[in-house]
C-alpha positions as CSV (number, residue, x, y, z in Angstrom):
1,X,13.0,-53.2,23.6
2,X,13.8,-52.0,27.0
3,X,12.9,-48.2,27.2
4,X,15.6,-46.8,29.6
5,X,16.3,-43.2,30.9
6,X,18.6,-42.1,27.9
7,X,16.1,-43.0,25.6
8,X,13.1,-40.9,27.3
9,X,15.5,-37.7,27.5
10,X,16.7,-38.4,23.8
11,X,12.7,-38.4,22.8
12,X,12.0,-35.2,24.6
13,X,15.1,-33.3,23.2
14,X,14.1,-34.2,20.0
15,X,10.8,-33.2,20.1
16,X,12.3,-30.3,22.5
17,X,14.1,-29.3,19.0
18,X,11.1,-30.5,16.3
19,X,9.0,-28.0,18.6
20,X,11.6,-24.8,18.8
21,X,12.0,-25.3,14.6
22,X,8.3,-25.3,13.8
23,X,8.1,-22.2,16.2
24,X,11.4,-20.5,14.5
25,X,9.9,-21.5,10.8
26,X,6.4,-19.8,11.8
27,X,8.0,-16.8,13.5
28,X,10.2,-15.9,10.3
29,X,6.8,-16.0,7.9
30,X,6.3,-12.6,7.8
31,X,2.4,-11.4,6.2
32,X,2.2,-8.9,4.0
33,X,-1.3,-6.6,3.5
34,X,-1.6,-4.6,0.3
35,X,-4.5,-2.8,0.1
36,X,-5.8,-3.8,-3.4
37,X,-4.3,-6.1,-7.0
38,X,-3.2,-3.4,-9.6
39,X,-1.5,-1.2,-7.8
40,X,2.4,-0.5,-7.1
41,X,2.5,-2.0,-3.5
42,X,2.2,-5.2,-5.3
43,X,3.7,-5.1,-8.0
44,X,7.0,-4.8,-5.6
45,X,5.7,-7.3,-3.3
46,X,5.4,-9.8,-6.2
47,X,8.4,-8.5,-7.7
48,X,10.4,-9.4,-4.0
49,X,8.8,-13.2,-4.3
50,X,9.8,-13.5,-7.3
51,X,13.1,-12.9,-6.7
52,X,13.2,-14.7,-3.7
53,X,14.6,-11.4,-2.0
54,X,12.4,-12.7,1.1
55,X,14.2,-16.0,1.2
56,X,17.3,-13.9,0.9
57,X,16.8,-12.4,3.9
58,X,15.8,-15.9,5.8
59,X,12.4,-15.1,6.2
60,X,8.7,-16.6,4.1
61,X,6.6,-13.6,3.0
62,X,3.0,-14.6,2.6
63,X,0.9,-12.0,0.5
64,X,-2.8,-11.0,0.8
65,X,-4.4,-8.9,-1.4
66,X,-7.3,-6.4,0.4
67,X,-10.3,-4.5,-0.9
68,X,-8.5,-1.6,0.2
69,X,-6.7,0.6,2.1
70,X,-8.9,0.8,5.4
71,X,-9.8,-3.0,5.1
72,X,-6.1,-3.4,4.9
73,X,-5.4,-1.5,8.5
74,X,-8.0,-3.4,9.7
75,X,-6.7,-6.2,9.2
76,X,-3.4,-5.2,10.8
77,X,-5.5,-4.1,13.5
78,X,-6.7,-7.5,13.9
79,X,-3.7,-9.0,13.7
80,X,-4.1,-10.4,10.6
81,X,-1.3,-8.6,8.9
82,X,2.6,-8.0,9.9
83,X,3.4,-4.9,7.5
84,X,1.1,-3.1,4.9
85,X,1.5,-0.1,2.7
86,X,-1.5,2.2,3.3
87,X,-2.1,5.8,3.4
88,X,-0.3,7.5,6.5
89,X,-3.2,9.5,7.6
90,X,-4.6,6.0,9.1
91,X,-2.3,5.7,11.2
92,X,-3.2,8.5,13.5
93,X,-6.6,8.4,12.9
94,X,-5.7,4.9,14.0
95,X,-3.7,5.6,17.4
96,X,-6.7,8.0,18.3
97,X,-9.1,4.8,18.5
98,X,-6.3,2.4,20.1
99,X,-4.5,1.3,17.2
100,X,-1.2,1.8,17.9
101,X,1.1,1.9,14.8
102,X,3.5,3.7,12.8
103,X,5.2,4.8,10.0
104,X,8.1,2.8,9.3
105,X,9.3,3.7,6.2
106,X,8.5,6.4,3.4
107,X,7.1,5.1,-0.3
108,X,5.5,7.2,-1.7
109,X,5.3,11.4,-2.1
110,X,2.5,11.6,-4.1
111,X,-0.5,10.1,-5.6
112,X,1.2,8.7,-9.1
113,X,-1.4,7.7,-11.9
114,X,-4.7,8.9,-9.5
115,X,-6.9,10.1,-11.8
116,X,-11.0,11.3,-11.2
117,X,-12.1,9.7,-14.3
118,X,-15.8,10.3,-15.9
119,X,-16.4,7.8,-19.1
120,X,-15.4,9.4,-22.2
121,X,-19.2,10.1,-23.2
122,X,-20.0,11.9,-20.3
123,X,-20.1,15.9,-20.4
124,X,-19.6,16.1,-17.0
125,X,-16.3,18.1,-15.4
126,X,-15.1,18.6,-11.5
127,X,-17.4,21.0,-10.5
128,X,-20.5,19.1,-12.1
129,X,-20.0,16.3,-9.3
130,X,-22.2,17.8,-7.1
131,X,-25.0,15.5,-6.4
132,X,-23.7,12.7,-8.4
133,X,-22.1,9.4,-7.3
134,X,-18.3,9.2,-7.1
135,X,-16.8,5.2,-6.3
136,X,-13.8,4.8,-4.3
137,X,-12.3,1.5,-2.9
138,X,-13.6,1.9,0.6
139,X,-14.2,4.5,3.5
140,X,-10.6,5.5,5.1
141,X,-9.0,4.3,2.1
142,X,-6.5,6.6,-0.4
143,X,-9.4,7.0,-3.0
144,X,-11.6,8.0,-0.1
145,X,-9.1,10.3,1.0
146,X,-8.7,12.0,-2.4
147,X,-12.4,12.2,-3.2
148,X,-12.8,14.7,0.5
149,X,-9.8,16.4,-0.9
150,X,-11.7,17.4,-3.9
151,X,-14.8,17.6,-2.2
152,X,-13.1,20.4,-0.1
153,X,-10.6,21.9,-3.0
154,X,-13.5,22.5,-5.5
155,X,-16.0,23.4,-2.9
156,X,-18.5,20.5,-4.2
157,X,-20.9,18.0,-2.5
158,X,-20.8,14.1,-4.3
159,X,-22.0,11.0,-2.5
160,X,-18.6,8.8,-2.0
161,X,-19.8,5.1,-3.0
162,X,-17.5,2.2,-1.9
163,X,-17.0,-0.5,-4.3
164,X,-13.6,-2.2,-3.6
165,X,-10.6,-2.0,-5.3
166,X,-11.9,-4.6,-8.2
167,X,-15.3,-2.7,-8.4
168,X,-13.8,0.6,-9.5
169,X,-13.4,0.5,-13.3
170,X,-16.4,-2.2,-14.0
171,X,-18.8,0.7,-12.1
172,X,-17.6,3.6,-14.0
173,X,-17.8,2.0,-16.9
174,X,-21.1,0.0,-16.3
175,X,-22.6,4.0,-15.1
176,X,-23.3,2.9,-12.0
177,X,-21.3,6.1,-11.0
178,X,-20.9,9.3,-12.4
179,X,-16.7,9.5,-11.8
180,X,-14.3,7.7,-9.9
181,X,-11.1,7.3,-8.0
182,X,-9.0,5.4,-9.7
183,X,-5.2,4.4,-9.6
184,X,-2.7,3.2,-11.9
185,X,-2.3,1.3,-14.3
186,X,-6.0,0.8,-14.3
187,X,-6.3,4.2,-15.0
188,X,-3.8,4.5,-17.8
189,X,-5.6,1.6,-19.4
190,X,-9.0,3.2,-19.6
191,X,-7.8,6.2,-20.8
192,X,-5.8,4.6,-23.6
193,X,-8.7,2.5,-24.8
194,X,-11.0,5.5,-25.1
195,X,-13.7,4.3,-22.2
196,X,-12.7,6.8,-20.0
197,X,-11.0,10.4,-19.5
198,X,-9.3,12.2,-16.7
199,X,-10.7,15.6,-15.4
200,X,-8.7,15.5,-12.2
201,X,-5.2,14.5,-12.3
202,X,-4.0,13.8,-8.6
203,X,-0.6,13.4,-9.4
204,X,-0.7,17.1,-10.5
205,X,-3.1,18.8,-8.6
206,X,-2.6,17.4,-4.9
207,X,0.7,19.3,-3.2
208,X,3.3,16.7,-2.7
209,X,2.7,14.9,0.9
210,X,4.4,11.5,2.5
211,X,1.3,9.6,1.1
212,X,1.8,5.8,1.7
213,X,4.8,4.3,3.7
214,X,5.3,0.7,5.0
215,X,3.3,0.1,8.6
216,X,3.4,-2.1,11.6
217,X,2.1,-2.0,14.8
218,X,4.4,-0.9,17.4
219,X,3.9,-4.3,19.3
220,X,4.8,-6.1,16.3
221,X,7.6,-3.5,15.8
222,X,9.0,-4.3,19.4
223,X,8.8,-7.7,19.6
224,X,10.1,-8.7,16.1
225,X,12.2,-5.9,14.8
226,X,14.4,-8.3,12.9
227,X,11.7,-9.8,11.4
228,X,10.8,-5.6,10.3
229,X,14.0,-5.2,9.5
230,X,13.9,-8.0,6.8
231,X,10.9,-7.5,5.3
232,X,11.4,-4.0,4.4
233,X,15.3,-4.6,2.9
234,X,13.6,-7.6,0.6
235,X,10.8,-4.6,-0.6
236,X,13.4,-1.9,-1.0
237,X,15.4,-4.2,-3.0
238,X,12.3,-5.0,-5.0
239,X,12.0,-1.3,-5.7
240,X,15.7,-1.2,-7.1
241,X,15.5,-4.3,-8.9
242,X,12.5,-3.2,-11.0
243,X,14.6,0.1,-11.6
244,X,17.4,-1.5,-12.7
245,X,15.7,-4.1,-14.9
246,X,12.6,-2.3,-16.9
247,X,11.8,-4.8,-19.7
248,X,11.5,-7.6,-17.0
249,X,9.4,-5.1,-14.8
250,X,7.0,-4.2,-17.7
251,X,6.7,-7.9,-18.4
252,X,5.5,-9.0,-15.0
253,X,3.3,-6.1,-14.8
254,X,1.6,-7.0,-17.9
255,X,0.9,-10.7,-16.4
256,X,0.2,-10.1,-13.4
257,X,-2.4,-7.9,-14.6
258,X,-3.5,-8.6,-17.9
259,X,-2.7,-5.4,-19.5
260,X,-0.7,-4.5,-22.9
261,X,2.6,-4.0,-22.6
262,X,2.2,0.0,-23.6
263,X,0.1,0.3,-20.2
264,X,2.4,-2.0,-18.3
265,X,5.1,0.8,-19.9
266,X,3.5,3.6,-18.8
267,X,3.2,2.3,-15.2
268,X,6.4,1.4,-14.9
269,X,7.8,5.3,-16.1
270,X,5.2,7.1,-14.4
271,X,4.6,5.1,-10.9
272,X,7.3,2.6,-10.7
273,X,9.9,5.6,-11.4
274,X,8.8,8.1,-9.1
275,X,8.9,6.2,-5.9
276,X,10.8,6.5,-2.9
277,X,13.9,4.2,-3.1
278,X,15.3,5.4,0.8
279,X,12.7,4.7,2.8
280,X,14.1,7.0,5.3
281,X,11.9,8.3,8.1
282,X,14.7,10.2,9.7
283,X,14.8,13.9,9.4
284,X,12.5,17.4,9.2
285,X,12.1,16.9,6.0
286,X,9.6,13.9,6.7
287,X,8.0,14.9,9.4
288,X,6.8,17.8,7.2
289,X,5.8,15.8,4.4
290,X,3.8,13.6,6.6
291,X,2.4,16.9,8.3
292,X,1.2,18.0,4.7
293,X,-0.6,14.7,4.3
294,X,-2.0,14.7,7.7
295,X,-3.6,18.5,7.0
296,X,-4.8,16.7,3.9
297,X,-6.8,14.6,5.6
298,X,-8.2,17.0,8.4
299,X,-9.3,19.3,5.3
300,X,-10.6,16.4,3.9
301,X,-12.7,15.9,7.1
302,X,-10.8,13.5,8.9
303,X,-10.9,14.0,12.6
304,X,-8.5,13.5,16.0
305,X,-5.6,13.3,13.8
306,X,-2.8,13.6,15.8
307,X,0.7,15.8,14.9
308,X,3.1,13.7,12.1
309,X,5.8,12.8,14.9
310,X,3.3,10.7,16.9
311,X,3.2,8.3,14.2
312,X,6.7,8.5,12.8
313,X,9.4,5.4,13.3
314,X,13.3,6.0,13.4
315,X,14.0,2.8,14.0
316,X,14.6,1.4,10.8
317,X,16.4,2.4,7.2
318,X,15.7,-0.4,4.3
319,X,18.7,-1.8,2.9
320,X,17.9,-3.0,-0.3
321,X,18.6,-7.0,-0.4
322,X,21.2,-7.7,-3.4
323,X,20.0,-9.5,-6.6
């Protein structure tokens, strides 16, 4: 066959166009960080999957799960990770050492189902920590974060010992700690059963503070705003979806974690309930919020953290995707 003119500039328009669509498909997957398994973050980001609230919005969502919450702004920080939910106090320790991100929209106001847990045997109470080993998930992380808070409230000494996210409850209970950070449901679950009991409820004793909120850099944030944009309507509308439909929320709680239903029940009233479904970051109200949580963290011992509006983003409100 005689290859003429027409036929070469067909070739390279279709491969002009093969080229642009593999580019367009790979731009619209957006990645996803959560900073550990059984926890709320992803619970709604399974939850948005699952109900193809992603695909709604035109775009792929792929999920990783991290050890948590500093391993999971390292990661973003490496590029390895579009959006994560993480504590909001590492993003100005963050922007202090170069990482420049922000806050892009509000999730949580408090820490819902923390608990410092000791195993139901022990004798020991807050103020008997000192000395003894307490786990959290990992340096920088929410745990880690609420361990200094109690280190400074109580006026005690403990060593902090990082075990991951999965390493939390098999450490207590193994006594290869004395206490530990732990979230929900996990820690609704070990209290139930009897291996474990609360002496420091979070939720109750820690002043209400923006905690956690959905992150990006700010390069990602400029270049692919749509793509921000998306992501955060198809997580929102997660968030309502679960509200709206409770026996289907405590269901996929209870398989994606392998709980009882009761615990999955529990999660869903006393975490799932209690989140933010704006996601606002507009207003004084906010920046106050995320002031508290930044003073948090400097009493905690954190250090160079810059003032709330340094790390607060305007740019975008969540509109819940439909169902």
């Amino acid at each position: 066959m005689k290859i003429t003119r027409r036929h070469i500039l067909t070739t390279i328009s279709a491969a002009t166009v093969l080229g642009t669509s593999v580019m367009a498909q790979a731009a619209d997957t957006v990645r996803i960080g959560l900073p550990t398994k059984t926890y709320w973050p992803t619970t709604i980001a399974e939850t948005a999957v699952r109900q193809k609230l992603f695909e709604k919005e035109g775009i792929k969502a792929e999920l990783t799960i991290y050890r948590g919450g500093a391993e999971t702004f390292e990661a973003m920080a490496a590029g390895a990770a579009d959006v994560i939910l993480d504590a909001t106090s590492l993003v100005s320790a963050g922007r202090k050492k170069g990482v420049n991100s922000k806050v892009l929209a509000n999730a949580a106001m408090g820490y819902y189902g923390w608990q410092l847990m000791t195993l139901s045997k022990s004798t020991l109470g807050v103020n008997d920590l000192k000395g003894k080993k307490v786990a959290i998930t990992s340096a920088g992380s929410g745990s880690d974060l609420l361990a200094l808070w109690t280190q400074q409230d109580k006026k005690i000494e403990f060593t902090r010992v990082p075990v991951g996210g999965g390493g939390l409850v098999p450490n207590l209970l193994a006594g290869n700690v004395d206490a530990a950070v732990v979230y929900s449901p996990l820690s609704f679950q070990i209290s139930k059963s009897g291996e474990a009991r609360t002496i420091l409820d979070f939720s109750k004793e820690v002043p209400p503070n923006l905690a956690a909120g959905w992150i990006a850099l700010d390069k990602y944030v400029q270049d692919k705003p749509q793509l921000v944009q998306k992501s955060l309507n198809a997580l929102y509308g997660a968030l309502m979806f679960m509200r709206a439909n409770k026996d289907a929320s405590v269901k996929l709680i209870t398989e994606l974690y392998e709980i009882p239903a009761e615990i999955a029940a529990l999660e869903y009233e006393n975490t799932i309930l209690k989140l933010e479904t704006d996601g606002s970051m507009d207003g004084p109200k906010i920046t106050e919020q995320l002031q508290l949580a930044l003073d948090m963290a400097k009493a905690g011992g954190m250090k160079d953290l810059g003032p709330a509006a340094e790390i607060i983003s305007t740019q975008f409100k969540p509109v819940p995707t439909k169902f």
